[in-house]
N, C-alpha and C positions, 0 to 999 in steps of 0.2 A: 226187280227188273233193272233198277240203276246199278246197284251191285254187280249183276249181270256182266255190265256193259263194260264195267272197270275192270273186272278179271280179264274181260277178253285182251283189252291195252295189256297187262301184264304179261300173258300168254304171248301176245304179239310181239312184244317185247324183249322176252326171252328168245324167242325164235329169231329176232333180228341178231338178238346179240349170238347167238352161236351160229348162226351161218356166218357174221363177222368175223368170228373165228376160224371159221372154213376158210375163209377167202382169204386170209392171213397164211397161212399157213398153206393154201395152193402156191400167193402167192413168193412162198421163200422154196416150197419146191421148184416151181419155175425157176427166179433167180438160180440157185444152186445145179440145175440141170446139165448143166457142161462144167459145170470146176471140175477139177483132175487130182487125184492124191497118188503117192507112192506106196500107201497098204491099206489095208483091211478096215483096220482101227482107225483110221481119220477120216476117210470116205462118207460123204451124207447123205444118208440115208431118206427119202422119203418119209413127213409124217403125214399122217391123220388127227383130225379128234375123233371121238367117240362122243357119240350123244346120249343121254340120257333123259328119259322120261321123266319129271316132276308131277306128282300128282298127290298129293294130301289135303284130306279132310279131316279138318279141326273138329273139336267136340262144340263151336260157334261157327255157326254159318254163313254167317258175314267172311269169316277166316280162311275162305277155300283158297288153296295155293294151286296152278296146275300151270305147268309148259317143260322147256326143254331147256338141259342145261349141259354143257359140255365137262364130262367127269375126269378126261386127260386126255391128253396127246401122246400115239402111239408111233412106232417107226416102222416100217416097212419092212417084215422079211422077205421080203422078193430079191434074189441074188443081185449083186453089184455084178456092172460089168467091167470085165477083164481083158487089158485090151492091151497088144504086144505091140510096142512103139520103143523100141529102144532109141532114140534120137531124141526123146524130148528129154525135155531136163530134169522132169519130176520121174523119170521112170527109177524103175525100183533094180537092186544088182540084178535082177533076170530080165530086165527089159520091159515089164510091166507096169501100166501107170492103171488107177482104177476111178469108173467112173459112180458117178450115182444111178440109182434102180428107180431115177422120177421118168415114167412113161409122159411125154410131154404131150401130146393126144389124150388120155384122160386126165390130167392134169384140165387143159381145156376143157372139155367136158363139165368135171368136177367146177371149175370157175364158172361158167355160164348155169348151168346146174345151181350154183349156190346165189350169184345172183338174181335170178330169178325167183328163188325160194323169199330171198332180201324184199326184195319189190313185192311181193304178192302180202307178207306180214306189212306191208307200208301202207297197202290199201285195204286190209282188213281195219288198220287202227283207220284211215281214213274215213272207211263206211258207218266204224262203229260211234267214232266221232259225229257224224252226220246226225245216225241216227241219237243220239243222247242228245243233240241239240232240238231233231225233231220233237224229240219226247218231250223235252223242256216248255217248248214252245206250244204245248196241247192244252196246259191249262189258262191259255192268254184270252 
């Protein structure tokens, strides 16, 4: 049963940490939202991470591993936008300067979304805590 209650901390833990990484990584979407390049090739791109399941059962029981881990960070094929402004100074010999493909509405989304994810593993470790000190306190 105690065993139990320390996987869940770990579980909860992993989960914190890769929404962390969400929110990281929304946040350098946002920031990079309106830069401006003159091609293709330096333009940035939107990332993600990718999450991945964790779950292994040791041949000891005590050893059970299980939560979520972030396996990379991917970029966005979603087309950049191409936008005719010959006036600025980054524009390209045809007049185009190119933006980034971060939709800044899901971007939001995506941040309050992971937050909350944040928060909700912060009160599982809080409950689980609770209860291990319940349990503690049963044989007093």
């Amino acid at each position: 049963m105690i065993m139990a209650l320390f996987n869940v901390f770990n579980i909860a833990g992993s989960a914190m940490s890769s929404q962390s990484v969400r929110l990281n990584t929304t946040a350098s979407n946002l920031a990079n939202a309106d830069s401006v390049s003159s091609s293709l090739g330096t333009t940035y791109r939107a990332r993600y991470p990718v999450f991945e399941t964790v779950l292994q059962d040791r041949l000891n029981r005590n050893n059970f591993n299980a939560g979520v881990r972030v396996s990379g960070i991917v970029e966005s094929q979603a087309p950049l936008q191409e936008v005719y402004k010959p006036e600025h100074p980054q524009a390209n010999e045809a007049g185009y300067i190119f933006m980034p493909n971060v939709n800044v509405m899901s971007e939001m989304a995506n941040m309050i979304s992971a937050s909350r994810s944040y928060q909700n593993n912060v009160e599982v470790i809080n409950t689980s805590r609770d209860m291990l000190l319940r349990t503690l306190t049963l044989g007093q």
